[in-house]
N, CA, C and O atoms as a DFTB+ gen file, in Angstrom:
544 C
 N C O
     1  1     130.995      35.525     -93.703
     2  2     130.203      35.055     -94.816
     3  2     130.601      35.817     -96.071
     4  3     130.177      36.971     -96.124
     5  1     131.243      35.441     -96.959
     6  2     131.001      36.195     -98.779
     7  2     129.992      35.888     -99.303
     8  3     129.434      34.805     -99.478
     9  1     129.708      37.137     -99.620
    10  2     128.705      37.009    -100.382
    11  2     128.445      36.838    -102.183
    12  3     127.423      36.638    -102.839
    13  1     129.519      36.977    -102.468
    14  2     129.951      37.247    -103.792
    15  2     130.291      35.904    -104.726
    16  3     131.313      35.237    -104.887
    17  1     129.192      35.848    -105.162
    18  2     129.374      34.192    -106.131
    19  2     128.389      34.095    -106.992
    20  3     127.194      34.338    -106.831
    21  1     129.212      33.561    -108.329
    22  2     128.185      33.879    -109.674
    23  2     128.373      32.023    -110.331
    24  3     129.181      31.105    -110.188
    25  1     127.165      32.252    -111.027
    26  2     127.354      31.217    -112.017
    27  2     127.995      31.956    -112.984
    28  3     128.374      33.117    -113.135
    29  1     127.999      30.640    -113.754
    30  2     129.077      31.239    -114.718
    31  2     128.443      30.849    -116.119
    32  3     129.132      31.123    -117.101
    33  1     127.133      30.204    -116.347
    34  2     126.277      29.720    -117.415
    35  2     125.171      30.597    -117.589
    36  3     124.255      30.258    -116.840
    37  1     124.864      31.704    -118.363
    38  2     123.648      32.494    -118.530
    39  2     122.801      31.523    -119.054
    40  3     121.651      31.809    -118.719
    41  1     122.853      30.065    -120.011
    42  2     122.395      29.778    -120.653
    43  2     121.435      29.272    -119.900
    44  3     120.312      29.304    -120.403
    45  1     121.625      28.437    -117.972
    46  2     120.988      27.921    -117.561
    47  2     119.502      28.833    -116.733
    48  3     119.535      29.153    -115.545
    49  1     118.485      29.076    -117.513
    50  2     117.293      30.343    -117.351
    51  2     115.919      29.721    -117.144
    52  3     115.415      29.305    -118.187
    53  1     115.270      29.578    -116.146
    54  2     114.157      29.471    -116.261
    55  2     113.399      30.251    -115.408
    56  3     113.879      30.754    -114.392
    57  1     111.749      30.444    -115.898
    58  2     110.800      31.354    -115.706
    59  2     110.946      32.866    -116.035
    60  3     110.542      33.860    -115.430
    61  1     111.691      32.715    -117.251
    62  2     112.311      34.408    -117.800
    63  2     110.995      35.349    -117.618
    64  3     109.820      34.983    -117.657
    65  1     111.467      36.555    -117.426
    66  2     110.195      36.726    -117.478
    67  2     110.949      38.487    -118.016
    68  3     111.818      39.057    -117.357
    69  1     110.465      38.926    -119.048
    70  2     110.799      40.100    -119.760
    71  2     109.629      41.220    -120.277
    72  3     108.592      40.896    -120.857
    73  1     110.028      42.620    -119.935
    74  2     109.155      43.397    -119.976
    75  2     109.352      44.106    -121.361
    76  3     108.829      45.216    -121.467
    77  1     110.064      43.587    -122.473
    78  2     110.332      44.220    -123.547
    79  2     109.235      44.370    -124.291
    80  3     109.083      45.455    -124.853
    81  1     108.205      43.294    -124.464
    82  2     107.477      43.370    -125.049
    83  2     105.930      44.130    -124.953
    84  3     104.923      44.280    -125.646
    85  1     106.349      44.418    -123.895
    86  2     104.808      44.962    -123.274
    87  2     104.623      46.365    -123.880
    88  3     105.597      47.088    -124.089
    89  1     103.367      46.742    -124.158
    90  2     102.723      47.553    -124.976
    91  2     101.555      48.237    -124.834
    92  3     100.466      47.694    -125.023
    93  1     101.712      49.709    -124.428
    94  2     100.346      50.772    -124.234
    95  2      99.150      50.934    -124.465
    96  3      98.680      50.166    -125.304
    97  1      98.440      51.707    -123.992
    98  2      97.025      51.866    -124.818
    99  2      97.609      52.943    -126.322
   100  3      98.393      53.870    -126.525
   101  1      96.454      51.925    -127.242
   102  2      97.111      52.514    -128.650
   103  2      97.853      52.023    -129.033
   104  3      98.176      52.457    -130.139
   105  1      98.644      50.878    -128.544
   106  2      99.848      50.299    -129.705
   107  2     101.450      51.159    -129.165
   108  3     102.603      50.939    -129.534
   109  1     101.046      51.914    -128.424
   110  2     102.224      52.768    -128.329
   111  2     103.258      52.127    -126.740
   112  3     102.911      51.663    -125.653
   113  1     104.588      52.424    -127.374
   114  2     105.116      51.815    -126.525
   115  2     105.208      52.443    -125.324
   116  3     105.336      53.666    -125.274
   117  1     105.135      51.392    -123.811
   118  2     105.092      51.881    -122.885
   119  2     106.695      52.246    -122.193
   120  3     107.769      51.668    -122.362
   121  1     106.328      53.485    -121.336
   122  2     107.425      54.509    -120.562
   123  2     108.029      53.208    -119.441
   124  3     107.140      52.396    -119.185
   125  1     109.021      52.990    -118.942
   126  2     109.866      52.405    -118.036
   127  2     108.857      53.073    -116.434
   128  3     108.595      52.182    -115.625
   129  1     108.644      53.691    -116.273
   130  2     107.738      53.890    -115.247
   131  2     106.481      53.325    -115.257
   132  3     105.859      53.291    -114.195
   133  1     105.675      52.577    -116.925
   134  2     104.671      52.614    -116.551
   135  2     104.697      50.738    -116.726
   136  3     103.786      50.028    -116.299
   137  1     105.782      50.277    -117.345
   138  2     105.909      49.144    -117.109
   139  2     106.169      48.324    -115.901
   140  3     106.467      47.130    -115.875
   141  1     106.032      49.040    -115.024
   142  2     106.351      47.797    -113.600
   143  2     105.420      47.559    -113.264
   144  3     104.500      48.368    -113.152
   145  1     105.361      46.224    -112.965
   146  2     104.201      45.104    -112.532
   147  2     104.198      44.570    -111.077
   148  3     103.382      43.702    -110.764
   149  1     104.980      45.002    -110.285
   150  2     105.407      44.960    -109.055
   151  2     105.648      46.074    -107.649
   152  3     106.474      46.973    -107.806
   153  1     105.340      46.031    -107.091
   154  2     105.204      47.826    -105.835
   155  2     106.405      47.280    -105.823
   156  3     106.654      46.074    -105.803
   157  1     107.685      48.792    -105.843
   158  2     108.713      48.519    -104.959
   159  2     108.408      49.132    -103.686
   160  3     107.367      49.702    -103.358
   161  1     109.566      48.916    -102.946
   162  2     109.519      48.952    -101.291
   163  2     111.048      49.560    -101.281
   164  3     111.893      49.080    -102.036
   165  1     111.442      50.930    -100.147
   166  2     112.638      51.186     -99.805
   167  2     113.375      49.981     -99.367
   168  3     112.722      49.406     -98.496
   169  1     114.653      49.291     -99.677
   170  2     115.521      48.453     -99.279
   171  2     116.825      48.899     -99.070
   172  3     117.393      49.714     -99.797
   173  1     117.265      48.413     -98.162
   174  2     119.078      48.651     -98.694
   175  2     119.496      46.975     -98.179
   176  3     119.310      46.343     -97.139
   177  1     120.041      46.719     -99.286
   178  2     120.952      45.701     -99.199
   179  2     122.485      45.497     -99.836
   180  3     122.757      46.181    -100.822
   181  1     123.115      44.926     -99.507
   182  2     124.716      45.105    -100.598
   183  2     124.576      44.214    -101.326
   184  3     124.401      43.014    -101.115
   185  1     124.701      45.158    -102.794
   186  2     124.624      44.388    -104.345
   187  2     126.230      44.036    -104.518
   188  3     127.245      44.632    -104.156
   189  1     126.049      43.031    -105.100
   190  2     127.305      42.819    -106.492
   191  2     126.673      42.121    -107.701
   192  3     125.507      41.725    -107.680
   193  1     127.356      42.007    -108.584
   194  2     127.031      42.176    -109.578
   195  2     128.402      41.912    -110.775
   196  3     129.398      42.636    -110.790
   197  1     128.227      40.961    -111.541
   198  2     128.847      40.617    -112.654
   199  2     128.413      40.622    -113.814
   200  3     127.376      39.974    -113.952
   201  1     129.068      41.427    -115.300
   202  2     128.595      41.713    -116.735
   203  2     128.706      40.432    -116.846
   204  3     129.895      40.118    -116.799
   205  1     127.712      39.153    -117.028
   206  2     128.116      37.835    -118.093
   207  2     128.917      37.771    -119.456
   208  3     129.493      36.836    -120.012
   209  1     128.762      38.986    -119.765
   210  2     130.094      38.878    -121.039
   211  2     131.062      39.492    -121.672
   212  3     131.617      39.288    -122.752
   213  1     131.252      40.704    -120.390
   214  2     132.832      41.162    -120.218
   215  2     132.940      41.002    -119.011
   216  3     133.421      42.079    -118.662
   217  1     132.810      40.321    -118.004
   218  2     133.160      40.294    -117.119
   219  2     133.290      41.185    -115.834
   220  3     133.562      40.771    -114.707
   221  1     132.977      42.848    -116.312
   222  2     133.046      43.491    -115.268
   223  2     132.541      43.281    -114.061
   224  3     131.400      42.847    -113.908
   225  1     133.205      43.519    -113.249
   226  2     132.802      43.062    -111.582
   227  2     132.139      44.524    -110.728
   228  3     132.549      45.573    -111.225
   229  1     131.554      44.627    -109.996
   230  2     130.947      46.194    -109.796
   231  2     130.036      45.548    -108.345
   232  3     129.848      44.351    -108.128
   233  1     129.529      46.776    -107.416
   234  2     129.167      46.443    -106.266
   235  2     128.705      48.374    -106.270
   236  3     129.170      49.343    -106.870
   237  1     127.245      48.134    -104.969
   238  2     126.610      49.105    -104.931
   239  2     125.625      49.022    -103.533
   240  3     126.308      48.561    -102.619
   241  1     124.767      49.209    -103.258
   242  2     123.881      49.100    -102.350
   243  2     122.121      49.517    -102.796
   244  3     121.801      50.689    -102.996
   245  1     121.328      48.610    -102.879
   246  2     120.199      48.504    -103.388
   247  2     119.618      50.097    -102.713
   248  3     120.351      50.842    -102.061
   249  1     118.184      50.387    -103.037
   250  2     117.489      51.443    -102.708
   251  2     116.600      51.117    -102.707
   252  3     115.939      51.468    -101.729
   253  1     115.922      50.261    -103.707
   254  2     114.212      49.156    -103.458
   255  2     114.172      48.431    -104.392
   256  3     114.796      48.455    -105.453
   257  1     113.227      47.586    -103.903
   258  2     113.147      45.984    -104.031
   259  2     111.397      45.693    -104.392
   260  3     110.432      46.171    -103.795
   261  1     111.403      44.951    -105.318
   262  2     110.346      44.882    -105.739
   263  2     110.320      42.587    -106.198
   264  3     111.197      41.776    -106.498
   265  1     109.444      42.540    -106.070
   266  2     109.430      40.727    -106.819
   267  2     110.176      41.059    -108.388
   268  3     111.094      40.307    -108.718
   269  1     109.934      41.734    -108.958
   270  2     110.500      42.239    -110.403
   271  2     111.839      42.380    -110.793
   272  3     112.374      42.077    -111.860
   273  1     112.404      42.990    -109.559
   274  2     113.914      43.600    -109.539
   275  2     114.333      44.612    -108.576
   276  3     113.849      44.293    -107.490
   277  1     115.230      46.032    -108.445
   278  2     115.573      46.692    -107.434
   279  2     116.209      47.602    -107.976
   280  3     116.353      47.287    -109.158
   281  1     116.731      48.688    -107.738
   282  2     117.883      49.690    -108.246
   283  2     119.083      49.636    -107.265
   284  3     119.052      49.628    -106.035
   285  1     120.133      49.602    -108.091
   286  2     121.285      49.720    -107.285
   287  2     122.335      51.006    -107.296
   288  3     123.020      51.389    -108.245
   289  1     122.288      51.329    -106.513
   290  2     122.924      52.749    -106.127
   291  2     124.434      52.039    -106.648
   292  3     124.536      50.890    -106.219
   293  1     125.284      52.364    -107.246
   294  2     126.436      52.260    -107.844
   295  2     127.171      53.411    -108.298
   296  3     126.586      54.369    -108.803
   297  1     128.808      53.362    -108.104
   298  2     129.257      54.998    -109.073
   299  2     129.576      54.674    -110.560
   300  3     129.902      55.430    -111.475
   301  1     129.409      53.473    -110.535
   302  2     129.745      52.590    -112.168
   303  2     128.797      51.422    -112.240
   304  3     128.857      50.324    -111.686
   305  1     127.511      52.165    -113.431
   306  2     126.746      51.068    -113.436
   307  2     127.070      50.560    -114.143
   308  3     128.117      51.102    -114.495
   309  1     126.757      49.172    -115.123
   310  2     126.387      48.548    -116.044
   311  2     125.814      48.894    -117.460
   312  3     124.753      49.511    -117.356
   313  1     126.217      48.672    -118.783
   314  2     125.539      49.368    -119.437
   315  2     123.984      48.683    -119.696
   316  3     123.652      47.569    -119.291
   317  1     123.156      49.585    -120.436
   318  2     121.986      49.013    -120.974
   319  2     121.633      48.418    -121.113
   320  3     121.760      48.193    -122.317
   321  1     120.803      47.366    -120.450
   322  2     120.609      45.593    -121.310
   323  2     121.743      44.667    -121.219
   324  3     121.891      43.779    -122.058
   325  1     122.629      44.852    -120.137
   326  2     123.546      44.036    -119.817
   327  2     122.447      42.903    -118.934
   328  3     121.355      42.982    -118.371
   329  1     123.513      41.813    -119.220
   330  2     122.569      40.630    -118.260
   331  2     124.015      40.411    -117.460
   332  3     125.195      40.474    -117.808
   333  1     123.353      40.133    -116.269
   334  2     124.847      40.188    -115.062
   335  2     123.958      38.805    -113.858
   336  3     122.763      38.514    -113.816
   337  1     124.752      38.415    -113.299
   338  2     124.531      37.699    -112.156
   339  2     124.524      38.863    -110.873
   340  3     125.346      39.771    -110.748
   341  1     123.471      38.597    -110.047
   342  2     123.308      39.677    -108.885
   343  2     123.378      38.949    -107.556
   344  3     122.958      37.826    -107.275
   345  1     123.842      39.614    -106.996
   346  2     123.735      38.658    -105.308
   347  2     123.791      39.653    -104.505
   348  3     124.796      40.313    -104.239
   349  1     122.655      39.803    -104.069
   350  2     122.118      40.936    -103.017
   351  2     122.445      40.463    -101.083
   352  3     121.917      39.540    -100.462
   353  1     123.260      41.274    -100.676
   354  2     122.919      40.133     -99.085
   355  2     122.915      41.352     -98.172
   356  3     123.539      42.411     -98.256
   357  1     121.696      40.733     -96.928
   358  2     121.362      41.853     -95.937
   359  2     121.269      40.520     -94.908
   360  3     120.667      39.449     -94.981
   361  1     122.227      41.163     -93.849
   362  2     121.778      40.166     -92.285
   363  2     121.867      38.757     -92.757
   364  3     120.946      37.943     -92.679
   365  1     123.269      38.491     -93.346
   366  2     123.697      37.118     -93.645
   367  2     122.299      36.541     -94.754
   368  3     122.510      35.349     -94.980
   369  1     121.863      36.699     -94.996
   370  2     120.656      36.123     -95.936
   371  2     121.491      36.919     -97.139
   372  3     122.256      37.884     -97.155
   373  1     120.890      35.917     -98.240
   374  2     121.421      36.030     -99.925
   375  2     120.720      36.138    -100.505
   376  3     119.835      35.480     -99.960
   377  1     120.144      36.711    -101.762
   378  2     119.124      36.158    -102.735
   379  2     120.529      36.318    -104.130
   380  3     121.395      37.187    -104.242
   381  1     120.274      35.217    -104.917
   382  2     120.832      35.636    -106.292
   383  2     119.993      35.549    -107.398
   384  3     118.938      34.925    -107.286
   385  1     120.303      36.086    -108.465
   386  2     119.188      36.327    -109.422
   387  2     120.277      36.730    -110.568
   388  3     121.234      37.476    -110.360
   389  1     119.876      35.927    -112.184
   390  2     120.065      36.215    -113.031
   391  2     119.367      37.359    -113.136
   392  3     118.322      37.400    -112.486
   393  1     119.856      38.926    -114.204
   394  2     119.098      40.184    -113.941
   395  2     119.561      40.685    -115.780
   396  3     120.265      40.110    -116.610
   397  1     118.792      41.970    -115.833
   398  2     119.503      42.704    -116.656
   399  2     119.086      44.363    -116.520
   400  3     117.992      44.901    -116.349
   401  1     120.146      44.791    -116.640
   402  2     119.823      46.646    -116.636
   403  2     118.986      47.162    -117.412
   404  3     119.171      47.421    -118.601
   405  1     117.834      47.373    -116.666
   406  2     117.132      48.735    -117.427
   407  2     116.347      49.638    -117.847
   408  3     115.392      49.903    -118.577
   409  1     117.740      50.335    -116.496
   410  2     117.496      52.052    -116.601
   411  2     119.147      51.809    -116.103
   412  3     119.719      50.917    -115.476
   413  1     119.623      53.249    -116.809
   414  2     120.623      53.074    -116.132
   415  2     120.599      55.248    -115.997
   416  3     120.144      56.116    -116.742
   417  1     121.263      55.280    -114.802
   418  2     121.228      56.809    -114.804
   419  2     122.820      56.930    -114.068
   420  3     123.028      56.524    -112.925
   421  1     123.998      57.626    -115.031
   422  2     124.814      57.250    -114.798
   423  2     126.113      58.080    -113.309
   424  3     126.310      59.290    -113.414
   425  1     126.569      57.593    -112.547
   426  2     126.981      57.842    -111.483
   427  2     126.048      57.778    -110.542
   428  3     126.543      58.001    -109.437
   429  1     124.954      57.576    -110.511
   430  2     124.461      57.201    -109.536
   431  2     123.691      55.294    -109.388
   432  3     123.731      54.568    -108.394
   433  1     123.363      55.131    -110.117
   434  2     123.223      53.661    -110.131
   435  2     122.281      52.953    -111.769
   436  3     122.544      53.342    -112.907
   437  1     121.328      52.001    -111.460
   438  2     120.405      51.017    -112.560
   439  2     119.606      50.748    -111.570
   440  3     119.628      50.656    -110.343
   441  1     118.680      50.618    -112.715
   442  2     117.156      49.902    -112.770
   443  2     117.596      48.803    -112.578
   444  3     118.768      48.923    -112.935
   445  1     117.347      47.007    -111.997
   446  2     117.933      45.834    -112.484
   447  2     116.305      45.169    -112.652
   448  3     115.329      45.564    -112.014
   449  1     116.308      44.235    -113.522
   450  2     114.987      43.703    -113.702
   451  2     115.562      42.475    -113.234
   452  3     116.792      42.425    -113.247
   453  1     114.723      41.151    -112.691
   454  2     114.938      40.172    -112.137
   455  2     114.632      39.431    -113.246
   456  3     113.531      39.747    -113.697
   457  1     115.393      38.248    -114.083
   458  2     114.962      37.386    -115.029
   459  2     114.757      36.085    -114.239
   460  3     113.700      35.456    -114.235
   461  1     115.759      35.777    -113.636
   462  2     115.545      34.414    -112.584
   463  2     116.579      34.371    -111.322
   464  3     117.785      34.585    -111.192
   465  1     115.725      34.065    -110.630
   466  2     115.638      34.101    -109.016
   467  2     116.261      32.844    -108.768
   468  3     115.652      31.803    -109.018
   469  1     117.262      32.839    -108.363
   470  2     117.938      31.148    -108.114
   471  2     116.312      30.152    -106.584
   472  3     115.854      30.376    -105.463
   473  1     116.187      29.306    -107.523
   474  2     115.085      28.143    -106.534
   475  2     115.181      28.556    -105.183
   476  3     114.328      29.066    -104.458
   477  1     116.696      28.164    -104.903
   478  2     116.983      28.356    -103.232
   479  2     116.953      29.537    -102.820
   480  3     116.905      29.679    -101.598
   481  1     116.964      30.258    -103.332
   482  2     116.748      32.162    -102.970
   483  2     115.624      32.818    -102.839
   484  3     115.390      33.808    -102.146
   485  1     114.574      31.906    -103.904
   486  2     113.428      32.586    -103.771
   487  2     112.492      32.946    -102.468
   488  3     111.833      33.981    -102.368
   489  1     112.564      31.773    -101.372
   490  2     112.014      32.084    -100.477
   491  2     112.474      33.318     -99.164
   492  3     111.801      33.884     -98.304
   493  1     114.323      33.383     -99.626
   494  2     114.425      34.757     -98.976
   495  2     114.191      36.033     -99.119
   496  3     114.275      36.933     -98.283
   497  1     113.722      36.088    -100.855
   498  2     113.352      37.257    -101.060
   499  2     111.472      37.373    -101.410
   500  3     110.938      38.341    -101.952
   501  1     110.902      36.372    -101.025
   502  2     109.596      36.327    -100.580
   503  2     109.383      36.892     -99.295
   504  3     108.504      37.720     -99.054
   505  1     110.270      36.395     -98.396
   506  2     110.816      37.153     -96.850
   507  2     110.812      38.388     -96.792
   508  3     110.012      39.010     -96.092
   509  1     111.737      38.948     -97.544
   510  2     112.095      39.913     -97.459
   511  2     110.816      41.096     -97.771
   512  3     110.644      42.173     -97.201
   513  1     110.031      40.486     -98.856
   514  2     108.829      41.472     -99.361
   515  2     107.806      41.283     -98.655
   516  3     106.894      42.109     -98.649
   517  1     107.758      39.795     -97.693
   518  2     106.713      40.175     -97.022
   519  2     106.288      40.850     -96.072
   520  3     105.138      41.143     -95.746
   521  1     108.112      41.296     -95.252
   522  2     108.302      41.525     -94.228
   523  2     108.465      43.085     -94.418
   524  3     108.371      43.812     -93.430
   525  1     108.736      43.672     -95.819
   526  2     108.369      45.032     -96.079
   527  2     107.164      45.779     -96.055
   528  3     106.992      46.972     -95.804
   529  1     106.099      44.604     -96.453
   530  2     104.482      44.795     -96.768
   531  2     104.255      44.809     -95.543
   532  3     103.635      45.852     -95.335
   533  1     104.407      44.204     -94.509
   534  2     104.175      44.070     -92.909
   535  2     104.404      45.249     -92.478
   536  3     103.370      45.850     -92.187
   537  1     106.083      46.256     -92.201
   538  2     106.329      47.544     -92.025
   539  2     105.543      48.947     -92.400
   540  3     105.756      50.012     -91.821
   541  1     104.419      48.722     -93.672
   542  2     104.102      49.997     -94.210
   543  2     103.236      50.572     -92.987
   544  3     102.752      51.702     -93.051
């Protein structure tokens, strides 16, 4: 099975869903820790990962997984606010997801936020979280 396959249209996006805008008590902007809206869960799965607009190609292995997004252990992440195509696969199952970086902490991996979850994917990575929530 490869796992490794991207669209090639960022333009095609729906149910974006972006944490840029979100905002503290007080007006003050909120910390990257305090913006997640989602429990992650320890995962490992094998990432890849494509920059949509240089093209860099890059691969890593997740660490956790959240409905939101995941971090990927990488020795070359992505920069800042890159938007990349992701295709995560564990035990022949796929999820792909339009994404974008951010956190990035460098030589060891990124933050990836999930913008859109390809239709047909979504229910494996509903799987996947439910079957994490089941383990605790």
């Amino acid at each position: 099975m490869v796992c490794l396959h991207y669209a090639t249209d960022p333009a095609v996006v729906k149910n974006l869903i972006s944490m840029d805008e979100h905002v503290g008590k007080g007006g003050r902007a909120m910390l990257v820790r305090d913006r997640r809206y989602a429990i992650r869960h320890p995962f490992a799965a094998d990432a890849k990962f494509i920059d949509l607009e240089g093209g860099t190609i890059g691969d890593g292995v997740t660490s956790d997984l959240s409905m939101g997004g995941c971090f990927v252990c990488t020795s070359k992440p992505l920069s800042l606010n890159t938007r990349t195509r992701l295709t995560l696969c564990r035990k022949d199952q796929i999820v792909e997801a339009l994404a974008v970086v951010r956190i990035v902490k460098p030589r060891v991996g990124m933050g990836i936020e999930f913008l859109d979850v390809e239709e047909k994917h979504q229910p494996t990575l509903e799987r996947w979280l439910s079957q994490l929530k089941r383990d605790l």
